[in-house]
Backbone as a ProteinNet text record, in pm:
[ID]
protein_1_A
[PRIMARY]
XXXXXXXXXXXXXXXXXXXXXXXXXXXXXXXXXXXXXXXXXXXXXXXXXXXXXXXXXXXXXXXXXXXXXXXXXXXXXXXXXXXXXXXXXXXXXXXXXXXXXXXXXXXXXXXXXXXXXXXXXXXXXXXXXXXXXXXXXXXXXXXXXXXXXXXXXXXXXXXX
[TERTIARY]
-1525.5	-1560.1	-1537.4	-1487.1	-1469.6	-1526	-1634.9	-1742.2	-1719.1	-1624.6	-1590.9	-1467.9	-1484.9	-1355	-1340	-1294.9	-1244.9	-1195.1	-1236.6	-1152.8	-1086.8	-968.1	-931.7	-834.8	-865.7	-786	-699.2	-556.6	-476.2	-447.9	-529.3	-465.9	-333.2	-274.2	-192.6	-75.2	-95.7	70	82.6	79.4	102.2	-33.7	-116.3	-260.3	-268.7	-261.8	-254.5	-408	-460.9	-565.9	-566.9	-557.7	-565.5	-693.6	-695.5	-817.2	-782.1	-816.4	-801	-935.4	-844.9	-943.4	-926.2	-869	-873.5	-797.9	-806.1	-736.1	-613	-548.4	-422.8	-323.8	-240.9	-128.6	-15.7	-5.5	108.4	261	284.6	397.1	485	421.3	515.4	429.1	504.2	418.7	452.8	370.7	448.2	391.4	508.4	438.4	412.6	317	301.6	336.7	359.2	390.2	428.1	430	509.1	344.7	255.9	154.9	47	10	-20.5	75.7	3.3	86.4	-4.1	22.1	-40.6	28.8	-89.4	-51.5	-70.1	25.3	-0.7	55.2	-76.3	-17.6	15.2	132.7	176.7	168.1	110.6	44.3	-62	-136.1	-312.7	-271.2	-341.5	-388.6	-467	-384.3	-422.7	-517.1	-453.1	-501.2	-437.2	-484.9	-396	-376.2	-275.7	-238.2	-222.5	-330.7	-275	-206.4	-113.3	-46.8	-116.2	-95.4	-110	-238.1	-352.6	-457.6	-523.5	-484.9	-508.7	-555.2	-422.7	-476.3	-610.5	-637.6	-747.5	-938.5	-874.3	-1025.5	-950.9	-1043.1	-1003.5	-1067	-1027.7	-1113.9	-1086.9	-1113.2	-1093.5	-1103.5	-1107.2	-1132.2	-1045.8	-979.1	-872.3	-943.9	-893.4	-1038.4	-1051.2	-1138.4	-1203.6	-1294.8	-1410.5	-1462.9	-1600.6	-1675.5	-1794.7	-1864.4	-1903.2	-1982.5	-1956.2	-1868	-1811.5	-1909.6	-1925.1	-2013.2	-1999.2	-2095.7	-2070.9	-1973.8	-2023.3	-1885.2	-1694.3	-1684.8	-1556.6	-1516.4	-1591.8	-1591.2	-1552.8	-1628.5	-1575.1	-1476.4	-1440.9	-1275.7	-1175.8	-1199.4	-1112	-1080.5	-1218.8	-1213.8	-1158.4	-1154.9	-1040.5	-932.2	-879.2	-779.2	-702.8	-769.6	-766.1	-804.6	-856	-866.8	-762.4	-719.4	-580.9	-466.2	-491.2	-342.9	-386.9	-455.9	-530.5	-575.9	-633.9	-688.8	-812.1	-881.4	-1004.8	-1104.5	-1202.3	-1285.9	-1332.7	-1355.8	-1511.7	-1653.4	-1718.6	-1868.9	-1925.4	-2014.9	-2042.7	-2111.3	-2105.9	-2185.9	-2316.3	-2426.2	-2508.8	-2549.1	-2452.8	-2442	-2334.4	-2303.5	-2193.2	-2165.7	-2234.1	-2264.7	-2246.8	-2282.6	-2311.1	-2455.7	-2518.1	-2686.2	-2710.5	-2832.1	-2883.2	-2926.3	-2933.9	-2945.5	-2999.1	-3091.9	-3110.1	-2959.3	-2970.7	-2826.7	-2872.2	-2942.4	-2988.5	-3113	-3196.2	-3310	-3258.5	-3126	-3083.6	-3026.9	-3061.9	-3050.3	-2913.7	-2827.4	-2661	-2641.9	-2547.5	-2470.2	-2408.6	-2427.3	-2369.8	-2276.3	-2226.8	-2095.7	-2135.2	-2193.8	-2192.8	-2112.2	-2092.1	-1979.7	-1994.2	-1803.1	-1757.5	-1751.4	-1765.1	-1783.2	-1600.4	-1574.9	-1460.3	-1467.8	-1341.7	-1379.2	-1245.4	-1274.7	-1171.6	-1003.9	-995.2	-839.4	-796.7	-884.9	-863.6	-853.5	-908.5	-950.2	-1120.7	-1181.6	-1274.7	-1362	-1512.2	-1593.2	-1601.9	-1626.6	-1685.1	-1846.9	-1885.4	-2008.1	-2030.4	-2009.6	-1979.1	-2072	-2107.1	-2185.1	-2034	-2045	-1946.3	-1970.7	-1822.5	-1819.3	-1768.7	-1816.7	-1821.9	-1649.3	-1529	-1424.2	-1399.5	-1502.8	-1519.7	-1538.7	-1637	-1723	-1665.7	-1585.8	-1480.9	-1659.4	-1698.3	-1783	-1734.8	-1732	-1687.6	-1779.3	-1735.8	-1789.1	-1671.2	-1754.5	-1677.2	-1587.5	-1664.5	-1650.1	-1649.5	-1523.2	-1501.5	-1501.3	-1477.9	-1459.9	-1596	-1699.6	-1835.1	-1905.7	-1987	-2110.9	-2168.8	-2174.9	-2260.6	-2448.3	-2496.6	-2646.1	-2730	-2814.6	-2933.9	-2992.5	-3040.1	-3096.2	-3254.5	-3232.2	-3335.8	-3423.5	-3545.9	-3660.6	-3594.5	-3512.2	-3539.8	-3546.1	-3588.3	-3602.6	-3481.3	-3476	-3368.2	-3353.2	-3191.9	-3155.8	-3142.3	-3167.2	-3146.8	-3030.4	-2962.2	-2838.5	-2769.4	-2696.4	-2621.9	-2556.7	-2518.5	-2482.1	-2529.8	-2645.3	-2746.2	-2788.1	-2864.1	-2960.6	-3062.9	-3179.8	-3291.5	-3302.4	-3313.9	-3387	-3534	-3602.4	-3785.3	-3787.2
1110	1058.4	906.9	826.1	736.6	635.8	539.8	454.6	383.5	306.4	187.8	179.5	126.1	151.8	129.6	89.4	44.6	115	183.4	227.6	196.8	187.5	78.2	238.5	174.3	273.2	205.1	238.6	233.2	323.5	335.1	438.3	376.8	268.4	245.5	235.4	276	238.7	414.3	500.9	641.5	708.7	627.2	699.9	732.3	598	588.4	581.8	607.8	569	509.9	421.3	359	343.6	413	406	331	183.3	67.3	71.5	108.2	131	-16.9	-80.3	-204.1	-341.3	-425.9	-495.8	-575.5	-494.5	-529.5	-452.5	-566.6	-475.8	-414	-341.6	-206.5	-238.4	-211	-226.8	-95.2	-10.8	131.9	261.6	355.2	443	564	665.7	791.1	926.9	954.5	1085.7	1228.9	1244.4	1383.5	1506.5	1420.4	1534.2	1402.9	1492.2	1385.2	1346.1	1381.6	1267.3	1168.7	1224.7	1189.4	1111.5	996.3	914.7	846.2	825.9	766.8	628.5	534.5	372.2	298.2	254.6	216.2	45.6	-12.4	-152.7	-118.6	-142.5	-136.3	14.3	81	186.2	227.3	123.8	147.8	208.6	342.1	389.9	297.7	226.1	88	125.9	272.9	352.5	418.8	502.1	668.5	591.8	609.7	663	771.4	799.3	947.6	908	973.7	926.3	1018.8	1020	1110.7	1203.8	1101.4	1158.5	1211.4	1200	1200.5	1405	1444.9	1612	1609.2	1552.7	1602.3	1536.7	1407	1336.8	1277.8	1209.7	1136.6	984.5	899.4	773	686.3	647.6	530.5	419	365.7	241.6	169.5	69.1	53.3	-114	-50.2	-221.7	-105.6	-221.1	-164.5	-71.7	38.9	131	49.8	-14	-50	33.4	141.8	280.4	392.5	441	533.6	672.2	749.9	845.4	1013.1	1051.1	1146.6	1219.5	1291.4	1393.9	1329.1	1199.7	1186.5	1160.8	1099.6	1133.7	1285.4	1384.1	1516	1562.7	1519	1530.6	1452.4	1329	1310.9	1344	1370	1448.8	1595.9	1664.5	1769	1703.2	1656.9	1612.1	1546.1	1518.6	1463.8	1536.1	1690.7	1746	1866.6	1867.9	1989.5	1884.4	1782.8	1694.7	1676.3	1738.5	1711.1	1555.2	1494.5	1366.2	1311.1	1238.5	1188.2	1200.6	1263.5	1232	1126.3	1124.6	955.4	1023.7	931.3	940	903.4	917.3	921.3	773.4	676.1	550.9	536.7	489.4	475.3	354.6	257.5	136.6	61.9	-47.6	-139	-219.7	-280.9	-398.6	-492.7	-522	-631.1	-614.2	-767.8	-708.5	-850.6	-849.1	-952.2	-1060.4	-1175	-1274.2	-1427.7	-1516.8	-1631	-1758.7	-1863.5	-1914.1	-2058.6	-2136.7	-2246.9	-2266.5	-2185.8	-2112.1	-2089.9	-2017	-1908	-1760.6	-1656.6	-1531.8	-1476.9	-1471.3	-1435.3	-1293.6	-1279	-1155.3	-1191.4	-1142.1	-1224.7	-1040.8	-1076.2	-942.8	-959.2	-875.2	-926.1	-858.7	-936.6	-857.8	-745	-759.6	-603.9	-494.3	-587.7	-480.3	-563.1	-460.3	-445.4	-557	-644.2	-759.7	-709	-751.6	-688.8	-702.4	-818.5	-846	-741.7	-669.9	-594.7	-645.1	-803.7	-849.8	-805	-810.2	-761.9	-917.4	-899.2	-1020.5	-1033.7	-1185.5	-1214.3	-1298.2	-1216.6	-1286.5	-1400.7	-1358.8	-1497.7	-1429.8	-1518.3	-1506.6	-1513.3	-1425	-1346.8	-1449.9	-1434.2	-1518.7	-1415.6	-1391.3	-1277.5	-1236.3	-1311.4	-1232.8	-1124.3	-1211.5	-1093.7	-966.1	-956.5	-836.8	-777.3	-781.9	-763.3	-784.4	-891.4	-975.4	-990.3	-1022.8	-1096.8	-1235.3	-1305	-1461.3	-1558.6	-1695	-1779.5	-1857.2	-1836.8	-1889.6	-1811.7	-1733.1	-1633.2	-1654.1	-1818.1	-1842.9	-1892.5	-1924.6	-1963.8	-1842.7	-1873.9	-1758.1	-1668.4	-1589.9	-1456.3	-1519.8	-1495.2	-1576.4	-1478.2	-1415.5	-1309.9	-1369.1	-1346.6	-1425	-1299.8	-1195.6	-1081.4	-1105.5	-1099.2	-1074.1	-1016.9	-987.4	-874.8	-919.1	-872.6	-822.1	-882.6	-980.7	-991.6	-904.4	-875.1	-793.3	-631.2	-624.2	-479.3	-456.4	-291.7	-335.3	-376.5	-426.7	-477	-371.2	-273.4	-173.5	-43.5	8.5	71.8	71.4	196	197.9	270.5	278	339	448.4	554.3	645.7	712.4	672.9	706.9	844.1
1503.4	1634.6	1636.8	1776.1	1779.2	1818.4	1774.6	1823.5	1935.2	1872.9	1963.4	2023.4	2154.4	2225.5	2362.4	2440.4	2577.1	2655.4	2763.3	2898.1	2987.2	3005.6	3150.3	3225.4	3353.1	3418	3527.4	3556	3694.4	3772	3885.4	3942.1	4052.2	4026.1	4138.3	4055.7	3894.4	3828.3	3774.4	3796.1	3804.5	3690	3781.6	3759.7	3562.5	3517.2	3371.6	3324.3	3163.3	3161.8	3017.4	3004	2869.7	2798.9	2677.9	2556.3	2467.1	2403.5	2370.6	2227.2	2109.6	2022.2	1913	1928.6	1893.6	2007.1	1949.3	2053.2	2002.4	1916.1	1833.2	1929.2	1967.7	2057.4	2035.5	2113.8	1995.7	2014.8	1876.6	1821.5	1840	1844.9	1875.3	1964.2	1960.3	2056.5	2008.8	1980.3	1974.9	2078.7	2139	2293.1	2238.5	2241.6	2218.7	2309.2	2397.8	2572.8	2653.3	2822.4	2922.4	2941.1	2907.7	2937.3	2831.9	2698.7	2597.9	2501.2	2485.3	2412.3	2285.8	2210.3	2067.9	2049	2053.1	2063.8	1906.9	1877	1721.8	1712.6	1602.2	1607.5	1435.9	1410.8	1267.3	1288.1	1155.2	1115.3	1163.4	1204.1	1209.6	1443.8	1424.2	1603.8	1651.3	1758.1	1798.9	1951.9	2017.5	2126	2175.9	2317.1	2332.7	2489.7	2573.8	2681.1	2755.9	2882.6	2919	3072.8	3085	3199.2	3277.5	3454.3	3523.9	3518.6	3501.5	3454.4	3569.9	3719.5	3859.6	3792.2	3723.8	3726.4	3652.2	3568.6	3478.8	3585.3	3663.2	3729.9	3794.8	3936.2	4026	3980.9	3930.4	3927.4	4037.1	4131.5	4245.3	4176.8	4094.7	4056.9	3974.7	3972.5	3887.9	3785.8	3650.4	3522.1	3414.7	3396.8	3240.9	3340.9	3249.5	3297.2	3195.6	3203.5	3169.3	3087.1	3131.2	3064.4	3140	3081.2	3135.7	3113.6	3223	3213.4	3142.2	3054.7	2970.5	3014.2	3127.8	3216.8	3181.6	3216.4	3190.4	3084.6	2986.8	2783.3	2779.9	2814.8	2834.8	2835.1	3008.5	3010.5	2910.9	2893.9	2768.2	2644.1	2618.4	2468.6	2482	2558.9	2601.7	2599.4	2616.8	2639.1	2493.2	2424.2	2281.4	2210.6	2210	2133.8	2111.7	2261.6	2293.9	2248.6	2185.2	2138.9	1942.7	1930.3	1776.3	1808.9	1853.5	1835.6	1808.3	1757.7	1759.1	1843.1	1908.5	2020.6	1994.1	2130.4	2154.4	2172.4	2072.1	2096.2	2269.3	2335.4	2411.1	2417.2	2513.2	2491.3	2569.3	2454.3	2542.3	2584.8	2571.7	2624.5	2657.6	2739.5	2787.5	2673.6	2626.7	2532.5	2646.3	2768.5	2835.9	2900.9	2835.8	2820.1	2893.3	2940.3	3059.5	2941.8	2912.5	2871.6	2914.6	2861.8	2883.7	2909.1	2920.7	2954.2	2976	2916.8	2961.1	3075.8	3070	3185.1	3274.1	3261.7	3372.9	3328.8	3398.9	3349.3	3387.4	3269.6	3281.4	3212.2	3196.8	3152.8	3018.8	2891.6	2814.5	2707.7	2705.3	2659.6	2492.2	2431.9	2289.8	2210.6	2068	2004.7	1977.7	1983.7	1982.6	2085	2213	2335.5	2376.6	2440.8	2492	2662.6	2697.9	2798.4	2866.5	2998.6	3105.6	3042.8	3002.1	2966.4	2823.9	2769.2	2662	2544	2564.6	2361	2328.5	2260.7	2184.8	2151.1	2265.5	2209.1	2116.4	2082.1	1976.7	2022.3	2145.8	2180.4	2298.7	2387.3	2500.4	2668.2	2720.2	2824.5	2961.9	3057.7	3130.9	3257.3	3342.8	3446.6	3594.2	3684.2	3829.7	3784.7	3722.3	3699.2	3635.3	3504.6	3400.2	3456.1	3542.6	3566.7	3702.6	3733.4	3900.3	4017.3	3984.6	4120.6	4182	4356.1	4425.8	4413.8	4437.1	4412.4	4471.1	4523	4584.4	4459.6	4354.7	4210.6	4125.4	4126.7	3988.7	3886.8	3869.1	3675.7	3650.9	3720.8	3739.3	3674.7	3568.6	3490.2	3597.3	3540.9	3662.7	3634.7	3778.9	3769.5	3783.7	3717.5	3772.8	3852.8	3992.5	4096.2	4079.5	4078.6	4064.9	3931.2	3915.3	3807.2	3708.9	3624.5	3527.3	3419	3276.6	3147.2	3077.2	2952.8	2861.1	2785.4	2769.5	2663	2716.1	2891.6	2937.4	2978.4	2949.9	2975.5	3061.1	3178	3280.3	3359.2	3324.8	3355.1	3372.9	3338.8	3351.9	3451.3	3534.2	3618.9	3594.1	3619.3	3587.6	3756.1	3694.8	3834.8	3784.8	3880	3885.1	3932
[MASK]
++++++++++++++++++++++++++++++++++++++++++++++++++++++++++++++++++++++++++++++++++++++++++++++++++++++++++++++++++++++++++++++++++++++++++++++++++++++++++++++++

């Protein structure tokens, strides 16, 4: 099973979905079919491509996928398992956790969580781009204006 790892999806470049298991960029590719592809930097499985993933889920959303929800781990791991491939563990977190910031409450991405452009923190507090915010000031730190808790995840919701 595969711990760590990144989701990004396009649905406007023929509904691709890229799984980004390091952030070493690939040097070669090998297709297992017209839609499964195996991404390799050197030797080492750098990540998988599934093209045309529109048949398997509909995602509207085109980025990284933050925490992607058990159900579509599902579908992928079908999908990687009818190709012999690795599954993914299921996440029970973003690794972007609410944080202090100079007595202001930010978003801070800690290492080893996967960041929109597809390199791999090494620990840095996030700016409304990072996180597809709208903001008048996208390269400007994201501000918790709401009460909450350090260290909860950012991406999470709680239902009562």
């Amino acid at each position: 099973m595969i711990k760590n790892y990144g989701i990004f999806n396009n649905h406007e470049l023929d509904n691709t979905l890229l799984i980004l298991l390091s952030d070493e960029k690939a040097t070669s590719t090998n297709s297992l079919n017209k839609e499964v592809e195996v991404l390799y930097h050197n030797e080492d499985i750098c990540g998988y491509r599934i093209r045309n993933f529109i048949r398997y889920a509909k995602i509207k959303y085109s980025g990284i996928i933050f925490l992607p929800a058990d159900p579509l781990i599902d579908v992928i791991n079908s999908i990687l398992t009818d190709n012999n491939l690795n599954r993914l563990e299921y996440k029970t977190g973003s690794g972007y956790v609410t944080k202090m910031n100079g007595g202001v409450m930010g978003v801070y991405a800690k290492e080893g969580t996967f960041l929109r452009d597809g390199t791999i923190s090494k620990g840095r507090f996030c700016t409304y781009h990072d996180l597809y915010i709208e903001n008048e000031t996208p390269d400007a730190l994201v501000e918790i204006k709401e009460q909450v808790l350090e260290g909860i995840d950012f991406f999470k919701t709680e239902v009562n």
